[in-house]
N, C-alpha and C positions, 0 to 999 in steps of 0.2 A: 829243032832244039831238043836236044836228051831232055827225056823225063828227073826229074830232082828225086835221088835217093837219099842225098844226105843234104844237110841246112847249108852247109858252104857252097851246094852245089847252086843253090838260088843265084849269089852273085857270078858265079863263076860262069855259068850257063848265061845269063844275061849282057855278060862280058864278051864272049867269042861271040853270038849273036848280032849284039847291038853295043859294040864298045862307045860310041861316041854319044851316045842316047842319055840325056841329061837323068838321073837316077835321084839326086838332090839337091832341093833349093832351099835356104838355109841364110838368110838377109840376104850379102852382096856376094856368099858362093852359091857355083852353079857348078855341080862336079858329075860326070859322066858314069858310069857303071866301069870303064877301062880302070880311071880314078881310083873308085871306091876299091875295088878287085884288086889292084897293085897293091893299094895303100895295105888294104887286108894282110897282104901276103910280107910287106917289111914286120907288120907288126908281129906276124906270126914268126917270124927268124927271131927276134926279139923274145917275144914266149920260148921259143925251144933256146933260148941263150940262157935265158933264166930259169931254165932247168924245170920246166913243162914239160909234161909226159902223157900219153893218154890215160882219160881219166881226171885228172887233176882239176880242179877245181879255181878259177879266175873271175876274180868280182868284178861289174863294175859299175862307177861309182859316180857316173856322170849325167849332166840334162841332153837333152835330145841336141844332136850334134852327128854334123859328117863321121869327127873321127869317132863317137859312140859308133856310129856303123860299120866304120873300117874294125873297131876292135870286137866288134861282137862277132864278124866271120874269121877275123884273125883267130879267135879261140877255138870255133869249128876247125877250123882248117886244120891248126895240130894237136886236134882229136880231145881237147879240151871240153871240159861241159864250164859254160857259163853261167855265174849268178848275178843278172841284172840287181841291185841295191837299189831300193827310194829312199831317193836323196835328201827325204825330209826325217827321216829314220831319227831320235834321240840317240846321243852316243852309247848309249847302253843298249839300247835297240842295234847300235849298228855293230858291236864287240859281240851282241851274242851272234848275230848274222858271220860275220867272219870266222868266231873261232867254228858252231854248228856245222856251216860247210868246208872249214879248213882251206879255208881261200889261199892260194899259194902265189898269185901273185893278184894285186887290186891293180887298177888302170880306173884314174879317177881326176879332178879336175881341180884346180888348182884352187877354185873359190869354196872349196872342202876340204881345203887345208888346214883350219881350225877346228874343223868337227875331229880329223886324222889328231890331234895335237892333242886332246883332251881324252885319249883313247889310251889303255897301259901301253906302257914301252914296247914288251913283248905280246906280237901277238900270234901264238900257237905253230902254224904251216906258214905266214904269211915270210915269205924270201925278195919277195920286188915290190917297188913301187914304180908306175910308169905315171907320168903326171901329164894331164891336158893344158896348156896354158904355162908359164914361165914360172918355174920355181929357183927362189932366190935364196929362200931360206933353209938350209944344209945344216943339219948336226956339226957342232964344232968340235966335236968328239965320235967320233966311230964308235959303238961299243961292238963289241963280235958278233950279237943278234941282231944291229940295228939294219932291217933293209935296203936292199943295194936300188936306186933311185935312179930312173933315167926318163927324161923328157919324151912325149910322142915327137916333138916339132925334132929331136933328136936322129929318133928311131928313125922318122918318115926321110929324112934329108940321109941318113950312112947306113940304111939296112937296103938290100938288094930286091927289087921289086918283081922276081922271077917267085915261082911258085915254091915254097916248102917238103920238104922232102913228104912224100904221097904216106899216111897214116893209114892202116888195114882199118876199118868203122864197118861197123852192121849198123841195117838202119834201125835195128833194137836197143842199142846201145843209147846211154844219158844224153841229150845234146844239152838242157838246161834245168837247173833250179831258180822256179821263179816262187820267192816267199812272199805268203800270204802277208795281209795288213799288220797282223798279229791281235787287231781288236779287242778279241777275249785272251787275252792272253798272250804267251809267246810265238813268235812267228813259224809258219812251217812252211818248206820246203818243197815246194810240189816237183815231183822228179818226172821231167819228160823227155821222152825218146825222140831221134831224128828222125821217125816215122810218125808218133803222134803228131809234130809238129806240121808237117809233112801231109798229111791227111785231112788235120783241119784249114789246113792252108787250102789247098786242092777244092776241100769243097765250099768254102768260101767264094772263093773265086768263079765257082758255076754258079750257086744262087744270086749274084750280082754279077754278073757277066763281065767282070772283068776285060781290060785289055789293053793293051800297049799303049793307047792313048791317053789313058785314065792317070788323075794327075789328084792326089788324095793331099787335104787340109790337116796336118798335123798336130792337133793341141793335147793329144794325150801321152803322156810317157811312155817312153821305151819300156820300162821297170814292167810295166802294169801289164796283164797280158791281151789286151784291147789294144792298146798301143800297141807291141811287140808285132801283133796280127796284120796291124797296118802293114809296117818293112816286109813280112813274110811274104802279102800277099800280090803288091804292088812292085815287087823284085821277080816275084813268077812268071810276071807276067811281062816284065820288062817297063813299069811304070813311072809316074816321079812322084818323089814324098816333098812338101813341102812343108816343114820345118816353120813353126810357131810358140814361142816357148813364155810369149806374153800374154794372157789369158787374161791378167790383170785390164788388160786396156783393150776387151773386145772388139772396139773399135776401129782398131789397129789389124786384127784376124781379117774381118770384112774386105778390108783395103786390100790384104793379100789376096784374100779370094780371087778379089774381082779383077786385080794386077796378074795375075797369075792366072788366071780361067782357069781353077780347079773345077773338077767335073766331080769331086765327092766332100766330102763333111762327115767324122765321126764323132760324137760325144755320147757325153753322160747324161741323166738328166740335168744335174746341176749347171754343164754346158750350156742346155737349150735354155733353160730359165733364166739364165742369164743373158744370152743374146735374146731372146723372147721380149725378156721385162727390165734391163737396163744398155744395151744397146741402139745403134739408129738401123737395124737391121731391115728394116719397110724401110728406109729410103735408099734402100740399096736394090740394083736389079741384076740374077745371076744367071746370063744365057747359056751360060757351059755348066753347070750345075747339075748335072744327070742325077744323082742318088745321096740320101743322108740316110747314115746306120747310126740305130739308139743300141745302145745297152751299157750296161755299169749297174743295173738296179733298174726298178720296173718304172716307170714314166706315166705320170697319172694322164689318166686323159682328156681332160679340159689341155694341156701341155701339147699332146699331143694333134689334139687338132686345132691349137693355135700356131705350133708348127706347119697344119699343112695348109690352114689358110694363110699362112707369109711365105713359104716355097711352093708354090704351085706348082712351079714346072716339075721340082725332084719328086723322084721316087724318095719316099721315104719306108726305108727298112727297120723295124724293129725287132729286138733279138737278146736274145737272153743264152747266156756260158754263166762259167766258172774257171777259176783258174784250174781247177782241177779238171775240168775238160777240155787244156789248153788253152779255148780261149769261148768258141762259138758250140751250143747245143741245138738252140731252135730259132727261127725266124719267121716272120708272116710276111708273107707275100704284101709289096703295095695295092695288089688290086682288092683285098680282102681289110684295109684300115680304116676301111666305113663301117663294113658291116659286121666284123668281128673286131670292133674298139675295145682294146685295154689285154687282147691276148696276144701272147708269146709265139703264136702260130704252132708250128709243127717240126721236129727235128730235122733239122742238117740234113744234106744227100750223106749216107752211110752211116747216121747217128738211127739209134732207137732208144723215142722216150716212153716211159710209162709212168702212169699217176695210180702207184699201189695204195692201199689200207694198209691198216698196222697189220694184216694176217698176210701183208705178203702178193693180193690179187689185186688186178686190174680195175679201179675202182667204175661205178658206173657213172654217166651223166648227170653232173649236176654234186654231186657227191666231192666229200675232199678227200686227198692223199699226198702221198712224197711223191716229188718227182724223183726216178729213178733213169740213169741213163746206160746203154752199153754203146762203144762201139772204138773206132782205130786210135781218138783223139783220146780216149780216158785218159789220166797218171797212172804211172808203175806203182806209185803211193807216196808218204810222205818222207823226207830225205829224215835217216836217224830216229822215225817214230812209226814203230810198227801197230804200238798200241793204236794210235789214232789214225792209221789204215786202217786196222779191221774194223775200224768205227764205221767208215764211211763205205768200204770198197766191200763187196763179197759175191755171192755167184750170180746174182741177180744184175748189179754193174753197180753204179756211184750213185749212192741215196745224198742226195745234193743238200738235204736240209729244207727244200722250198716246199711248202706246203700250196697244192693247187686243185682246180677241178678242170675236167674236160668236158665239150658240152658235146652235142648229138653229133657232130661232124668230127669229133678227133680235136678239136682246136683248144690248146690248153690255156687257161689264165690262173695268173698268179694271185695266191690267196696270202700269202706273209711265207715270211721264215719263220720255220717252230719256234724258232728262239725271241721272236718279236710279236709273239700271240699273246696276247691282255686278258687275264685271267680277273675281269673283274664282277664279285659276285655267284652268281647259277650264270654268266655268260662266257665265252672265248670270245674276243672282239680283236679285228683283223686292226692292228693299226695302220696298215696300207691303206684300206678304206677310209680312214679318216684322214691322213695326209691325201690323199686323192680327190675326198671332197676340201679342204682348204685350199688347196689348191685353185680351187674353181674358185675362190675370190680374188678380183683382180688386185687388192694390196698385197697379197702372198707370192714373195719371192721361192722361199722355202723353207721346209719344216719337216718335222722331225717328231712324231707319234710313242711316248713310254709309257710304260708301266710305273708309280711310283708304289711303294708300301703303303698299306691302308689297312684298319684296323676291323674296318665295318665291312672292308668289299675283300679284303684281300690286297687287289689292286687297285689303283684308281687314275683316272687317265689324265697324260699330261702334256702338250702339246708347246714344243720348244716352236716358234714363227720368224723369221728375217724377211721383215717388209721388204717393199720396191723402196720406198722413201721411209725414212724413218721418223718424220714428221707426221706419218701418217699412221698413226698406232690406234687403235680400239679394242682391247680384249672383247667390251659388250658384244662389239658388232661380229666379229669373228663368230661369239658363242652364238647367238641369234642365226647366225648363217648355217650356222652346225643342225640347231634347234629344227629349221625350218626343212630339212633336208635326212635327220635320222632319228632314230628311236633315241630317247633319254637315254638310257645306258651305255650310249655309242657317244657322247656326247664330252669332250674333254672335262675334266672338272676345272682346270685351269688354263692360262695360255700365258706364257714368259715369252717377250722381245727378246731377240738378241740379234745384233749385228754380223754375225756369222754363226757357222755351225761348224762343230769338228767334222774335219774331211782326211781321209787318207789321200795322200800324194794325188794318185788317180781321179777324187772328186768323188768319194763315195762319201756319206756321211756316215761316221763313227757314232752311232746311239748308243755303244757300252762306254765312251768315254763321258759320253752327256750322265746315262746313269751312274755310272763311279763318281762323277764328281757332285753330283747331290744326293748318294749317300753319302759322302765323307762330309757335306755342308750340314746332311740330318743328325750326321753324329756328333758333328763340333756343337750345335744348335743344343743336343740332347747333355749333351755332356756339362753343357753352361749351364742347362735351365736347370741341372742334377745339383750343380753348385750351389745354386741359388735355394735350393733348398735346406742344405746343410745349418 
């Protein structure tokens, strides 16, 4: 099999190889890589019908799904760069995402029909609508801008399933805009090449030894670039994605599992805390189970090795990216998750990381700094913001924002995001370390470590919790557990219940929306009690 220069070449190569090799399982379809590969190429005569050109920019706007995978290589294919959208986007989140990248045509799904509806008439480049599922509801008036709208079940049944006229692509060239959460603000655009993509694919697939047989649990989005990595790496190899889009009924994934003999598992930590501590996960046993990969955000370790006393047999990988490095920077070996608990391990085959000081050098043992990364997987920068490229990118490679230290062996752990360090008092207080230790009680689901304003400290710490049962609440006992375990000043000043936590699509949890919304509650509160003096 040709080595993959370009992302369409994944499916493509998997197709002449092993055309009848089941590629996805997805409830009652079971579709072969021949399948996926045709399907790719009507949809792609369909693009160049619609006046696709290389270059051009195609959203899309759908949950994990066969034809989400037939249209993401369709857009390679006629030299398209795609913008996977999260589909949980607010419509103003998703108007500024389309007009930003000048999306020219959206291919999105029918039960996103209302989000589309509530969106202006005109929007900017956008000329087609291809819609996933039956659309019934037609404009009863054409206006001249209004997009020209064609079904996939359409496209797939009268577009010609032979290959698209052959596009000239380097592998420098854009293959995707995959946008950030937007958390702190508006969303950005991370621009990656068919080589970045390409590279971290490649060497994912060596640190896990990938192969033909390997048959990966799918519960994270396409959108997300954790997700995205799954398809990349499990088409390289000629593998099968199985397709999970109920996360809600964990109990329902397991079943797959075990129906299915997946040999992998990827999540978040919010994944594992939830099969952990509300699923029947122990009374399930997984003989095909070969390996589980963590990343999305750092995984306390009490989590961690409650994970590896319930999967024994798997390897379990933990691993730490960014979208801006594609997807994967560093990982620790399983045979090192005893003895180096709670670290991120050591970069990627072809990645180089370093943990600088603020002057720029290699910090020593024990010491913090930024993690800094170089290598094939970086971004070209942020799509339309050159400003906040040079923020992050410069000759050194991509200062990621994570604050960490490395100990005597090279092995790095994560100390917080600069942006999530607690200024309270004469202290910096890691709020990692304090979601890390709640964690270790076993009513803690999950939780969530701020900063609030304080007059005396500066800061003062505040600790948002989502029990296992919500019956089972005690701030006392929480703080007492803190008390017994860290210095006073490490010690939240409060702890708030709540039934969930803001998460982006992917299961990250959003703490700039938890802080926004209690200052806007400190300011309603301030603003009354102003009244009240009047």
């Amino acid at each position: 099999m040709a080595s993959p220069e370009l992302l369409q070449n994944l499916v493509e190569n998997a197709a002449a190889a092993r055309p009848d090799r089941i590629a996805v399982v997805h409830g009652e379809e079971r579709r072969s890589y021949r399948y996926i590969d045709e399907n790719a190429n009507r949809i792609a005569h369909a693009l160049l019908k619609a006046g696709v050109k290389k270059g051009d920019r195609v959203g899309i706007l759908m949950p994990n799904s066969v034809n989400y995978i037939c249209s993401y290589f369709a857009i390679s294919k006629v030299g398209g760069i795609s913008v996977p959208i999260n589909t949980a986007l607010p419509p103003e989140g998703l108007h500024y995402v389309l007009e930003d990248a000048g999306i020219r045509v959206l291919i999105f799904h029918t039960s996103i029909r209302a989000m589309l509806n509530s969106l202006p008439h005109e929007l900017g480049d956008l000329r087609a609508l291809f819609v996933d599922g039956e659309e019934t509801k037609r404009p009863e008036k054409e206006e001249s801008h209004t997009p020209e709208l064609r079904t996939l079940r359409e496209i797939l049944e009268k577009e010609p399933f032979t290959p698209p006229p052959v596009q000239t692509l380097s592998r420098e060239e854009l293959a995707c805009l995959l946008y950030t959460s937007g958390s702190t603000g508006k969303p950005k655009g991370v621009m990656l090449t068919h080589a970045n993509l390409l590279a971290n694919t490649r060497s994912i697939v060596a640190y896990l030894q990938l192969g033909t047989d390997d048959k990966i649990m799918v519960v994270l989005p396409f959108y997300y670039c954790y997700g995205a990595s799954l398809m990349h790496t499990h088409f390289l190899v000629s593998g099968t994605l199985v397709l999970e889009n109920q996360f809600l009924y964990p109990n329902r994934v397991l079943e797959k599992m075990k129906q299915e003999r997946v040999t992998g598992l990827a999540g978040v930590p919010s994944t594992f805390a939830i099969l952990l501590r509300r699923s029947n996960i122990r009374a399930f046993s997984f003989d095909h189970l070969r390996y589980v990969t963590q990343a999305g955000g750092a995984m306390a370790p009490a989590l961690i090795q409650e994970l590896r006393a319930t999967l024994q047999r798997a390897r379990i990988f933990i691993m730490y990216g960014q979208t801006e490095a594609t997807a994967r920077l560093s990982y620790l070996p399983p045979e090192y998750l005893e003895e180096k608990l709670g670290s991120i391990g050591k970069g990627i085959p072809g990645v180089e990381i370093r943990v600088l000081n603020e002057k720029g050098e290699q910090v020593q043992p024990g010491e913090v700094g930024e993690i800094v990364a170089r290598g094939p997987n970086i971004m070209q920068g942020y799509w339309n913001s050159p400003d906040e490229t040079r923020e992050v990118l410069d000759e050194k490679g991509l200062h990621t924002g994570d604050l960490a230290r490395v100990d005597a062996d090279g092995f790095i752990y994560i100390v917080d995001r600069k942006k999530d360090m607690i200024k309270s008092g004469a202290h910096r207080v890691s709020a990692k370390e304090i979601e890390d230790t709640l964690l270790e009680e076993p009513s803690v689901l999950e939780c969530a470590v701020i900063g609030i304003t304080d007059e005396m400290m500066g800061e003062a710490i505040k600790a948002f919790v989502v029990p296992v049962k919500w019956d089972d609440r005690s701030e006392d006992r929480l703080l007492n557990f803190c008390k017994k375990r860290m210095p006073p000043y490490k010690v939240p000043r409060s702890i708030e219940y709540r039934r969930s936590l803001p998460k982006s699509g992917a299961g990250k949890i959003l703490k700039a929306l938890l802080k926004e919304k209690l200052t806007s509650s400190q300011r309603t509160e301030q603003g009354s009690n102003a009244g009240q003096h009047l």
